[in-house]
Every structure is written in structure tokens, then in C-alpha cells.
C-alpha positions as CSV (number, residue, x, y, z in Angstrom):
1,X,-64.3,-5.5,-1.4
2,X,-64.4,-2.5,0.6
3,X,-62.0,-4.2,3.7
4,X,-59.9,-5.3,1.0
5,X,-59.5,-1.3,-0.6
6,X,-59.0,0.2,2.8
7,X,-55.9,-1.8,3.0
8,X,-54.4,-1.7,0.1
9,X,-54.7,2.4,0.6
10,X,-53.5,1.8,4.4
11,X,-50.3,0.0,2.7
12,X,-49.6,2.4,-0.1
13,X,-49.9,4.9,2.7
14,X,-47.2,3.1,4.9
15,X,-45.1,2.7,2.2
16,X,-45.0,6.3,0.8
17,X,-43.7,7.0,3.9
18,X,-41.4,4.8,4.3
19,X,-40.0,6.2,1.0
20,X,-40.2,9.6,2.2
21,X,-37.8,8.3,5.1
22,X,-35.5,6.6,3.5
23,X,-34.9,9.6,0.7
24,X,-34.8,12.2,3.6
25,X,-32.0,10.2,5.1
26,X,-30.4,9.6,1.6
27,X,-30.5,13.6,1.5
28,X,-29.0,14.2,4.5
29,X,-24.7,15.0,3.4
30,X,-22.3,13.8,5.5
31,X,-19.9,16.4,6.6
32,X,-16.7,16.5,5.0
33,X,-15.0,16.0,8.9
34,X,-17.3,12.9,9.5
35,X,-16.2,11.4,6.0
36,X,-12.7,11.9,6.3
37,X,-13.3,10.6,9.9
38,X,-15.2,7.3,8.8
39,X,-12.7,6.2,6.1
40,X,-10.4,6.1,9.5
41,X,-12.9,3.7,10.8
42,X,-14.6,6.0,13.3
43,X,-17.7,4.2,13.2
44,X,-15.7,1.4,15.7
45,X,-14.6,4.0,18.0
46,X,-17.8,3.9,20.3
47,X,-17.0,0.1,21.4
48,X,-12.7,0.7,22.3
49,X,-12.3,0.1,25.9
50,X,-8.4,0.7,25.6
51,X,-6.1,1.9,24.0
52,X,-2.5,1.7,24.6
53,X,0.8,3.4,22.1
54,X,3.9,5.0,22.6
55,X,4.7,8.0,20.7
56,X,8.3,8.2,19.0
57,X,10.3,10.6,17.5
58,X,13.8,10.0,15.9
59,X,15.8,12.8,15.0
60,X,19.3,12.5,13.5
61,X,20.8,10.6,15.9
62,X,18.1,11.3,19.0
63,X,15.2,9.3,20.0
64,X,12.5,10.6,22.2
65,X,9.4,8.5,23.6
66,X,6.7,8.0,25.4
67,X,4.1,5.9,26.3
68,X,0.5,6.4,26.9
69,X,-3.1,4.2,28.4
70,X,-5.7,5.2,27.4
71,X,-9.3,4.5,28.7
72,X,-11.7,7.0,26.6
73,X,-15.1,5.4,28.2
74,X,-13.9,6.5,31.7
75,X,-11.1,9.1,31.1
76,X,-8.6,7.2,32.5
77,X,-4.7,8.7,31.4
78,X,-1.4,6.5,32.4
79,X,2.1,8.0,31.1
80,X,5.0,5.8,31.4
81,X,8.6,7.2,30.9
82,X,11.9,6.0,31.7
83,X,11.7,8.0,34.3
84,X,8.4,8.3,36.2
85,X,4.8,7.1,35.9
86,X,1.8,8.9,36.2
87,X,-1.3,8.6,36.1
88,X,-4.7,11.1,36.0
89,X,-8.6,11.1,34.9
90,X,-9.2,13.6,32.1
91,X,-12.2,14.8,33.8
92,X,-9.9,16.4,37.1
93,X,-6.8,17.5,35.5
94,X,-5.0,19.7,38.4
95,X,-1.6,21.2,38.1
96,X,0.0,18.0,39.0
97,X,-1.1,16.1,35.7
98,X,-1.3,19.4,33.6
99,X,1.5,18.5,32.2
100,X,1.2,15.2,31.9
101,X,-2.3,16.4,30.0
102,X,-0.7,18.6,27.8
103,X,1.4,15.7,26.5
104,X,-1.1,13.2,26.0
105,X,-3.3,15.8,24.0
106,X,-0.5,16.6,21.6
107,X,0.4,13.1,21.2
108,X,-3.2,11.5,20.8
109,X,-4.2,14.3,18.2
110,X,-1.2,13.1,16.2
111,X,-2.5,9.2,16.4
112,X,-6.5,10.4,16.0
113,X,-6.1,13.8,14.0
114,X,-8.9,12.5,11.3
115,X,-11.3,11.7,14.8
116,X,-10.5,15.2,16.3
117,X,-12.0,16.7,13.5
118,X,-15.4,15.4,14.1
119,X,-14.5,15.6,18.6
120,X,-13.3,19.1,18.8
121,X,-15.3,21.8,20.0
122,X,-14.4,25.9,19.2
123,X,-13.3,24.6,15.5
124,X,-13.5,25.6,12.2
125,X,-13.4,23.7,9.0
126,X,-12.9,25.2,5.8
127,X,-15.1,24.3,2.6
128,X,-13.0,21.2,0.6
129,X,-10.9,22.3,-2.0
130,X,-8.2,20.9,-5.3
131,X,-4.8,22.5,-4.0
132,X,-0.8,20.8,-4.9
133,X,0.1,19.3,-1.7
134,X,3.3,21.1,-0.4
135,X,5.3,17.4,0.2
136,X,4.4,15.5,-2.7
137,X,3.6,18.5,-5.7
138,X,0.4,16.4,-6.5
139,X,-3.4,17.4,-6.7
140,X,-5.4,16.3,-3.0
141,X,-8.5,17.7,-1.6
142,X,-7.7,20.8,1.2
143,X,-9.6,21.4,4.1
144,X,-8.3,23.5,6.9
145,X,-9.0,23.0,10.5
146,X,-8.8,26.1,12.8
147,X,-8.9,26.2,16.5
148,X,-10.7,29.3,18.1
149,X,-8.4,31.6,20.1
150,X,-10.0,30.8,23.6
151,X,-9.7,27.6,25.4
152,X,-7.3,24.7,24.8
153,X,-3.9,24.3,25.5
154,X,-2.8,25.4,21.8
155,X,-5.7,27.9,20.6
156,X,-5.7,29.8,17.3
157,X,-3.4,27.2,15.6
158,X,-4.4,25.8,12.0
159,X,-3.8,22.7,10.4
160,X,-4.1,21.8,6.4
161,X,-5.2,18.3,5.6
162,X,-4.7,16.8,2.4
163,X,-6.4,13.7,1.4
164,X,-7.5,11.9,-1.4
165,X,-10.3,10.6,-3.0
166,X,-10.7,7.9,-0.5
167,X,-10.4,10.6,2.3
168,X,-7.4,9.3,3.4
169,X,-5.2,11.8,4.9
170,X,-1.6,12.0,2.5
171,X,0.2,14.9,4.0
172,X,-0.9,18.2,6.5
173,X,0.4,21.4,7.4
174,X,0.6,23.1,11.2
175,X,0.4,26.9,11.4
176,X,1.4,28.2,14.8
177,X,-1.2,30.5,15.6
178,X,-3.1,30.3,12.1
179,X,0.2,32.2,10.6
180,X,0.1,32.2,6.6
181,X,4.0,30.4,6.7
182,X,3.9,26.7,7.9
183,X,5.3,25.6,10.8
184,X,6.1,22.4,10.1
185,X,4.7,19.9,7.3
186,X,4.9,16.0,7.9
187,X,3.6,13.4,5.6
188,X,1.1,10.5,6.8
189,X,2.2,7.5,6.3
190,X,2.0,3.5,6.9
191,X,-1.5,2.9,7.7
192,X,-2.1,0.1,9.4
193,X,-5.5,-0.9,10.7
194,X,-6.6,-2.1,14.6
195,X,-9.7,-3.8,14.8
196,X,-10.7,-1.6,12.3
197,X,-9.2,1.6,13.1
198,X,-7.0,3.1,10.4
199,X,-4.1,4.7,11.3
200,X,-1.0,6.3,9.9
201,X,1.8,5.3,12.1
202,X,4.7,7.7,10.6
203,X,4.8,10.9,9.8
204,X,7.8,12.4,8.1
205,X,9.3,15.9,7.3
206,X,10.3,16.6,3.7
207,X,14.4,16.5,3.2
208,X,15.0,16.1,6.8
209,X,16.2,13.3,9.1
210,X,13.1,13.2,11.4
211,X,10.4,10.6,11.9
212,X,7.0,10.8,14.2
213,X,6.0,7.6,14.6
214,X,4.1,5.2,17.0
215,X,4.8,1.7,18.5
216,X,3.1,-1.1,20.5
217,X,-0.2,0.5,19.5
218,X,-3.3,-2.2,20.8
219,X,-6.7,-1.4,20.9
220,X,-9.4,-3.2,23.2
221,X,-13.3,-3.4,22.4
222,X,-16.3,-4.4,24.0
């Protein structure tokens, strides 16, 4: 009798903590970047080997592109142009791929922006917030990501996401230099989803003729 109360009080033991674990992780809030982030399907990001997309933008009449290969587990960069090739590691950019760099930053934030908010260092994200969207003149959530003014190729610039319910981004704002006037608003549209990856592959500006968008996007996993 006495072996047989030592373990039930062993078990009840074990399994008050294991309550105590599994309430302390049930506490523990998710930050509004890593939400927004995991509705984008961040949680398969650690097993892409590859990813390969060509970033378009049609303007009136224009068309500008450019294609990128990307392997995030090594840092490995390939820009191809109808004009030249090049290719860099992210981990010894010299002035030779600088601006190669500079291009494939600006154009993978626009393909990953709900990623960078959980990848970027020197940020600042505002509390969430009910504001009218400036595209659509409906209710979304507001958050606003601010760069600090050291480091980076852009610093000090601001963006305003709007999203839904489902953290989905709708629409955003860029302020040059966390100015109070936009500098240009697009919406986000056309998700599609690769291999689980969510992404909006056009992005348009309100009562103009001009399209962001992104082709022959693939994704490779381990």
C-alpha cells in the first residue's frame, strides 16, 4: 500500500508539471511580426534550399525585369539580366556586387516583406492598431515597421502594413525616411502559395498604370 501511494504522488507530481509546461507555453504571445509572418507560411522557410523569381514592373507602356537565385542556407545570389550575369555570396559583398546587392535586397523584401519583419535587425514595430486603409477606405489592423538610421542600404525608412484578421497583408505604405507623407502606397495582391509559402505576387498603385509583380517564382526544399 505504501509503494502503491508513493506512486500515485510521484505521478500527480509529474503531471502537475507537465500542466505547468504546457500553460507556460500557452502564455507565452506570439509577436504580432511572427503572426503576420506565420500566416505567410514562415514556419516552412527553414527547409527552402532555393528559391528562384524575377521581379517585374510594368509601367504605362514600360517593362522592367529582373531575375534573381537565391540560396538562403549558403548565401548564394545569381542576377540574370538581358544584359549581364552575376553572381555573389551575401556573406562577401565587395563593391563589384554592391550593386548587384542593393537590388536583390530591394526586390526580395518586396517578395518576403511579411518574413523581414520577423529577419530584420535595427527595427521597430509599432503596437497593432484599427486605422482606414489609404487604398481600399476599409477598416485593417496597422502596424508600422521602422528601420533605424544606421546601417542598411535604406535606413530610417518606414513602412505601414495593413492586414486583416487573418494577418494577411491587404495594402502598405513606404515613407522615405520615416516622412509623415507617403511615398508611394501599393496594394498586395494575388497570393499564391509555394510549397506552402504565401505570397502576393502583384502589387498595384491606386489610379495609376503601374504593376510590381513577380514571375517564374519556384521554391526548392529539403
Amino acid at each position: 500500500m505504501k509503494k502503491l501511494l508513493i506512486l500515485l504522488i510521484l505521478l500527480a507530481i509529474s503531471y502537475s508539471c507537465k500542466q505547468k509546461k504546457e500553460t507556460k507555453a500557452a502564455d507565452i504571445e506570439l509577436s504580432i511580426a511572427q503572426k503576420i509572418a506565420n500566416a505567410n507560411g514562415f514556419d516552412k522557410w527553414k527547409n527552402v534550399t532555393k528559391l528562384n523569381f524575377t521581379f517585374n514592373v510594368d509601367k504605362d507602356t514600360t517593362h522592367f525585369e529582373r531575375s534573381w537565385s537565391w540560396k538562403p542556407k549558403t548565401g548564394d545570389v545569381t542576377l540574370i539580366t538581358g544584359k549581364d550575369t552575376v553572381s555573389y555570396n551575401r556573406k562577401s559583398v565587395d563593391s563589384l556586387s554592391e550593386k548587384a546587392d542593393r537590388g536583390f535586397i530591394n526586390d526580395k523584401f518586396w517578395l518576403l516583406a511579411p518574413y523581414q519583419l520577423v529577419w530584420d535587425s535595427g527595427t521597430s514595430i509599432s503596437e497593432p492598431v484599427i486605422a482606414e486603409a489609404p487604398i481600399s477606405k476599409t477598416q485593417l489592423n496597422k502596424i508600422t515597421l521602422t528601420y533605424s538610421n544606421e546601417g542598411g542600404y535604406t535606413p530610417g525608412d518606414a513602412y505601414d502594413f495593413y492586414f486583416g484578421d487573418d494577418y494577411i497583408v491587404k495594402e502598405w505604405v513606404f515613407r522615405k525616411g520615416n516622412a509623415a507623407k507617403p511615398s508611394m502606397m501599393t496594394s498586395w495582391e494575388n497570393y499564391q502559395d509555394f510549397k506552402g509559402l504565401k505570397i502576393a505576387l502583384e502589387h498595384k498603385k491606386p489610379e495609376e498604370n503601374w504593376n510590381l509583380n513577380f514571375t517564374h517564382v519556384q521554391v526548392e526544399m529539403n
